[in-house]
C-alpha positions in Angstrom: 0.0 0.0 0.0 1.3 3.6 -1.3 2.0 5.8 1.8 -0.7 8.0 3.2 -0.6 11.2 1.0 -2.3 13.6 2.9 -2.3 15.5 6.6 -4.7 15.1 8.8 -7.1 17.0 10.5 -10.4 17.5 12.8 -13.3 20.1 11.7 -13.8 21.1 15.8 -17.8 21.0 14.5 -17.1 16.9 15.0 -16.5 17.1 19.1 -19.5 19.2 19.4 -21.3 16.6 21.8 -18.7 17.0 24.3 -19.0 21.2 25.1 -15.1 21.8 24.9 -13.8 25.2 25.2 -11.3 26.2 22.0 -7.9 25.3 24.5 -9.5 21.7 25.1 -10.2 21.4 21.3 -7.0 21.9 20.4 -5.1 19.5 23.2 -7.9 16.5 22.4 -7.1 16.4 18.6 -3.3 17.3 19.7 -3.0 14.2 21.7 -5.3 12.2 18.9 -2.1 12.9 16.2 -3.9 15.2 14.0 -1.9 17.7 12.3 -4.1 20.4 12.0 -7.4 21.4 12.7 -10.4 23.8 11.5 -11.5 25.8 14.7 -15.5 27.4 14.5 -14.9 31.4 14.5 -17.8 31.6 17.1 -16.3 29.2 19.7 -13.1 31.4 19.4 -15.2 34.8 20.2 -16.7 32.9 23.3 -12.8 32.1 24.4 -12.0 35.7 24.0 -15.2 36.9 25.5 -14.2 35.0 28.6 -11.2 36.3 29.1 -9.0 34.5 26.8 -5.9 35.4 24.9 -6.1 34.9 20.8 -1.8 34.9 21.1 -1.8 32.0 24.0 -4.4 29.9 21.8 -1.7 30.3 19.0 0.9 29.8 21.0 -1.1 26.6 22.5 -1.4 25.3 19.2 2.4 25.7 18.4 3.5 24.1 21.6 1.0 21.2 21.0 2.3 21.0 17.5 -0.8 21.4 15.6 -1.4 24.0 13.1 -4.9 25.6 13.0 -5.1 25.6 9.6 -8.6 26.9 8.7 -11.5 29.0 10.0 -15.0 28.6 9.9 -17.3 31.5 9.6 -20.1 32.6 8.1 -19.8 36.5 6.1 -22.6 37.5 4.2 -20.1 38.6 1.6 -22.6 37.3 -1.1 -26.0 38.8 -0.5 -28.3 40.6 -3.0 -28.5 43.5 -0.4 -25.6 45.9 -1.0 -26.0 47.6 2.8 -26.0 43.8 4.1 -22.6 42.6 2.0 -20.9 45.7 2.9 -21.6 45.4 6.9 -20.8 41.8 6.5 -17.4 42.4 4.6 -16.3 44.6 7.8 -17.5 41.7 10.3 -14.8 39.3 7.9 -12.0 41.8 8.6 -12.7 41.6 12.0 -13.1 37.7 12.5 -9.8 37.3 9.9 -8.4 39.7 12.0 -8.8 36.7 14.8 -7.6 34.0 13.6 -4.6 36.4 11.7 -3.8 36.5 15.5 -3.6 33.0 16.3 -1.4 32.2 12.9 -4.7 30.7 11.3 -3.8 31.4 7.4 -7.1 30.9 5.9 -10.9 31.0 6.7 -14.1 28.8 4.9 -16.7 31.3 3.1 -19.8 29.3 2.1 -22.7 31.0 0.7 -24.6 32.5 3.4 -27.3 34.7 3.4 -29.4 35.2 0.6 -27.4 34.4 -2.1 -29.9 31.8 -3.8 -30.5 34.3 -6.9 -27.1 35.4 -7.2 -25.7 35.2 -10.2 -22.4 33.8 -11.4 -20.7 37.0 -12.3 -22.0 38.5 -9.5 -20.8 36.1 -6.7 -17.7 36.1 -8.5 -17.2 40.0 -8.0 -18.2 40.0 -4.7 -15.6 36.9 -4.0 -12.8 38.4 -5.3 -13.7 41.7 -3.0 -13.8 39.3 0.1 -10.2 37.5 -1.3 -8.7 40.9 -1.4 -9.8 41.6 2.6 -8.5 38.5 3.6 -5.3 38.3 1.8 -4.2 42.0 3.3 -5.0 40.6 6.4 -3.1 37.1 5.9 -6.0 34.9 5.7 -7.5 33.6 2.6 -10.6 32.8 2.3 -11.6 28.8 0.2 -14.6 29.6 -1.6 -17.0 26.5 0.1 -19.9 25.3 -1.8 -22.9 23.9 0.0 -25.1 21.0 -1.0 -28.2 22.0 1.1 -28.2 25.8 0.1 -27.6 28.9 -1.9 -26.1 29.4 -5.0 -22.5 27.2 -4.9 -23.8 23.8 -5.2 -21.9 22.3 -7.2 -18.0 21.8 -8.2 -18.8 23.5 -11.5 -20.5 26.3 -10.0 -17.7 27.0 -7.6 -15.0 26.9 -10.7 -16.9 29.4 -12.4 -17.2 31.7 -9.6 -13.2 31.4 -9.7 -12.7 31.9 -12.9 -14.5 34.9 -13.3 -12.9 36.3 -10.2 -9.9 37.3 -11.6 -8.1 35.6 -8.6 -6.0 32.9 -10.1 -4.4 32.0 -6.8 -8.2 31.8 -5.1 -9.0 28.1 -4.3 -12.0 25.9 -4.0 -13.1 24.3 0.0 -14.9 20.6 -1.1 -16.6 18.1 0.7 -18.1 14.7 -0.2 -21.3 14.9 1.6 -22.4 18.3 -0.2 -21.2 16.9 -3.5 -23.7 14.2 -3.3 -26.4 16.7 -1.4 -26.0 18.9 -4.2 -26.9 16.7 -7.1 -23.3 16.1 -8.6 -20.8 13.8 -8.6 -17.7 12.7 -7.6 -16.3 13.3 -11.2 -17.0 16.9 -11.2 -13.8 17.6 -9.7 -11.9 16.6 -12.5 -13.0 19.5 -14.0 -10.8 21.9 -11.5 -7.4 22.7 -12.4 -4.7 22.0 -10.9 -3.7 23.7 -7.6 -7.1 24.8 -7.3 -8.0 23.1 -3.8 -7.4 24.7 -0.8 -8.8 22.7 1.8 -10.8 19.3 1.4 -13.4 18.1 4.4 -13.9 14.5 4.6 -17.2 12.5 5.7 -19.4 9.3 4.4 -22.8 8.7 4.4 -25.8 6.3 3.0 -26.2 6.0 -0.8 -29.4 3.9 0.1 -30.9 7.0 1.6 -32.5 10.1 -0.8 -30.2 13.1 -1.2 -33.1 15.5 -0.6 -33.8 13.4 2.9 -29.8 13.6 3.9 -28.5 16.3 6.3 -25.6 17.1 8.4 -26.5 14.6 10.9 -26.1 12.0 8.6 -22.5 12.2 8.2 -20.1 9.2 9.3 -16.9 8.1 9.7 -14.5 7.4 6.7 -15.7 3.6 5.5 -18.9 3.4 7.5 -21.1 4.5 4.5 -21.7 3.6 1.0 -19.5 6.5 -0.9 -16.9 5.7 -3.3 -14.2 7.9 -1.0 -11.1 5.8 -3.2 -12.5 7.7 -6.3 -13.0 10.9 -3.9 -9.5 10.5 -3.5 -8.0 9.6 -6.8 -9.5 12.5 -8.2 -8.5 15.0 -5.2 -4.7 13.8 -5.6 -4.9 14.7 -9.6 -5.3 18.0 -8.9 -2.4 18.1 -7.5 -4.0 18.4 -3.5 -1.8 17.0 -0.9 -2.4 18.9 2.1 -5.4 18.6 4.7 -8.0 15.8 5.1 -10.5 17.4 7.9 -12.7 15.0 9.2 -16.0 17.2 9.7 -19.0 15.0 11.3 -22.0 16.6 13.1 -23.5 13.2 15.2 -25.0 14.5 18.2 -24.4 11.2 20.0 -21.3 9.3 20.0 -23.3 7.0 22.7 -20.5 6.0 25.2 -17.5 6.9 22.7 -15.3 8.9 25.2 -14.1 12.3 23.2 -10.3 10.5 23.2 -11.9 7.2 21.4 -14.1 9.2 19.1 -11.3 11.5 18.1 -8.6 8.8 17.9 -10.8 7.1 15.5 -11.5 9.8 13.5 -7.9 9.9 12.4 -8.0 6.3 12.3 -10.8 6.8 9.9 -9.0 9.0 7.6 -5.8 7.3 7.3 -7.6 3.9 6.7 -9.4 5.3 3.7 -7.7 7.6 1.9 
């Protein structure tokens, strides 16, 4: 068997059922042997809010040895109302601002808001205005598309958005599950060009059940669904992608999983897999 090609990392959205603070996050997928992980913007405001110091999370992170890697946040950078996208563009400085402070180089920007009648040219624009914010700041922001909702549900629709950005360096955040949820298919992603990934989640779930029924819940570990994840992966490595696998799972109820077992076999599940 070829040797594991990626780095591995936890989405913090997957130890939800077990209420840690941003600090415990970090140590339980530390002391799990993942690489890196994707911390939720809003768990990091509620660590500042208490008191806490963005430099001793990053610091934290560093003496643990585990790069936080990714944001994720939600900018209404998109909307159809001009008042809306600018106030939302200023709320980005300032949560890129955060995680610029704790060495965090990039930052997830799904399609929130109303963006459903947005079109391509449009988004595109308003993208590239968001990439520009970001990158003076030292964060880029991976243009996520989402299965359940908006206007980026697809791989094709997020290449298009890119290319009529202007930004050649922008990249692409993809994820099995809202592949599938969005209609499309693991072949799409042959269609981006090279070096056009930024960040890659990673998740299973039930080909037996309807699309349109499936939600975030119904994401499982790596190998306990029915998705073709070695075709995932075949077509994620032509592009040329060798950097983060992020397990991102949101079961409410590991049942008597302890958060070292479930996080230990996350990675497990990852390096088994892919």
């Amino acid at each position: 068997m070829s040797p594991f090609p990626f780095r591995t990392a936890m989405n913090a959205s997957t130890l939800r059922p077990f209420h840690l603070d941003v600090p415990g996050q970090l140590r339980a997928c530390a002391a799990a042997g993942f690489q890196g992980v994707e911390l939720w913007v809003r768990d990091i405001r509620a660590f500042r809010e208490a008191g806490g110091s963005l430099s001793d999370l990053g610091k934290l992170s560093a003496d643990l040895g585990i790069e936080v890697f990714d944001g994720i946040a939600f900018f209404k950078w998109e909307d159809v109302d001009p008042a809306v996208r600018d106030a939302e563009i200023e709320k980005a400085r300032e949560e890129m601002g955060m995680l610029a402070a704790m060495g965090c180089r990039a930052v997830a920007a799904p399609p929130w808001g109303d963006t459903e009648n947005v079109k391509v040219e449009e988004c595109a624009e308003r993208f590239a205005r968001l990439w520009a914010a970001g990158r003076e700041l030292g964060v880029e922001p991976y243009l996520e598309m989402w299965g359940h909702r908006g206007n980026i549900r697809s791989v094709g629709a997020a290449a298009a958005i890119l290319k009529h950005s202007g930004m050649r360096a922008a990249k692409v955040l993809v994820d099995p599950y809202h592949i599938h949820k969005g209609g499309g298919s693991f072949q799409d992603l042959a269609t981006l060009p090279p070096g056009s990934i930024g960040a890659v989640h990673v998740n299973d779930f039930a080909l037996s059940t309807d699309r349109s029924a499936l939600t975030d819940k119904d994401r499982r570990f790596p190998g306990d669904g029915e998705a073709d994840l070695s075709l995932f992966r075949d077509l994620v490595l032509q592009t040329g992608y060798r950097s983060y696998l992020s397990l991102e799972l949101f079961i409410e109820d590991f049942g008597r999983m302890t958060v070292e077992e479930v996080a230990r076999r996350g990675r497990e599940s990852i390096t088994k897999v892919f």
